[in-house]
N, C-alpha and C positions, 0 to 999 in steps of 0.2 A: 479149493483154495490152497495157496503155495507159501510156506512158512518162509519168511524171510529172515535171515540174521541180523539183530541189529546192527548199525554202521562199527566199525572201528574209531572210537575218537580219540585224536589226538591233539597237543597242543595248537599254539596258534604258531609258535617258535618251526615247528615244524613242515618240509617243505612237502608239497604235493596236498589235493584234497583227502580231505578224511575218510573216502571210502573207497581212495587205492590202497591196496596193500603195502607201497613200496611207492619211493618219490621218484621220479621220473627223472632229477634231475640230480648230479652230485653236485653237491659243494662248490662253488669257483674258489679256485687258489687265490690268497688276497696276493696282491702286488709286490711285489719287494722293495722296500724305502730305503732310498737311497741314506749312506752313513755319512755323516758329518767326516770332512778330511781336517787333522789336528797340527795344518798351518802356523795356528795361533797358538804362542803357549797358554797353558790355564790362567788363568784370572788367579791371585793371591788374595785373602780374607785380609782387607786393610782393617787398621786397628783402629777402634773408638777414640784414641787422643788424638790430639791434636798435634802435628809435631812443628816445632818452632823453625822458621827459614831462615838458612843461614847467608848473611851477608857483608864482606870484608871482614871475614874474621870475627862477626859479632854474633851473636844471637837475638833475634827477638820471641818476647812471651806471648803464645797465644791470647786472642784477646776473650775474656771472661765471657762465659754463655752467661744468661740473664739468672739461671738456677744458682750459678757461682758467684753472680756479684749478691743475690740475695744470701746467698752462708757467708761471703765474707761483711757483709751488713749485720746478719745476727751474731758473726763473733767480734766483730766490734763491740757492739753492745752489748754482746758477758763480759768483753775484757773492761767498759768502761765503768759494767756494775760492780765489776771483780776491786777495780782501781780503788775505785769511791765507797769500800763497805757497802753497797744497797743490796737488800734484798726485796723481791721483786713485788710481796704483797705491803709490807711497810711503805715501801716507794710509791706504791699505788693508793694506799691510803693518803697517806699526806698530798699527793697530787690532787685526790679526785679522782681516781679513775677507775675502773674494775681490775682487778688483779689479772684476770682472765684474758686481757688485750695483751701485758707484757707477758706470761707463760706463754701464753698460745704463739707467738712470733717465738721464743725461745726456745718450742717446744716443735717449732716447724708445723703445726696447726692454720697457720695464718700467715703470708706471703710478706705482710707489711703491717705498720703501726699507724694509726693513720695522724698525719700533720700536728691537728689539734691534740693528738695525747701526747704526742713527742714534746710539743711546746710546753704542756704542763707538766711534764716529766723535768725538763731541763733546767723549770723554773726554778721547781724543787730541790735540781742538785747543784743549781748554782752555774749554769751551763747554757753554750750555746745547743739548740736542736741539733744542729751539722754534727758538735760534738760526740752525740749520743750513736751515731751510725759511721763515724770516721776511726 
């Protein structure tokens, strides 16, 4: 009987079978990719604002994203709490309401007030609802 050596193993990554010594084959050269030609100047990083168009001489102001009309709604309503002395759990008691509805909109917790508290809020300071968010 003739002793045999076991196989050489090698990966799978590697080319030829496993019990030639040496791959049969080299490598293929990859391709050369073609480079981009730089026609075009670069692109500039345009900026996050908005910037206002100019026309005869005037300007116009961008118009409010929804995020900005709701900050200038709750600073409405500090500046209308601010006006009128209220502070905000007093004012919620004598309404009826939870304290928690006008912090939380003041607090940027909550998007909005909703109708019905505004109504009882205005009742209380003697006010239209529109007035409480203009």
């Amino acid at each position: 009987m003739i002793d045999k050596a076991p196989p050489v193993r090698r990966s799978a990554g590697m080319r030829g079978t496993p019990t030639n010594e040496s791959p049969k084959q080299a490598p293929a050269p990859l391709p050369a990719k073609p480079r981009a030609q730089a026609s075009e100047p670069a692109r500039t990083v345009a900026s996050r604002f908005a910037k206002p168009k100019v026309l005869m001489d005037e300007t116009s102001a961008p118009k409010l994203a929804k995020g900005e009309a709701i900050r200038a709604q709750r600073d409405a309503f500090r500046a209308f709490m601010t006006k009128h002395h209220l502070r905000p759990t007093e004012w919620a008691r004598a309404a009826g309401v939870a304290p928690g509805e006008i912090l939380g909109f003041l607090t940027g917790q909550s998007r909005s007030i909703a109708p019905a508290t505004l109504e009882k809020l205005a009742a209380v300071a003697k006010a239209s609802p529109e007035d409480l968010l203009r």
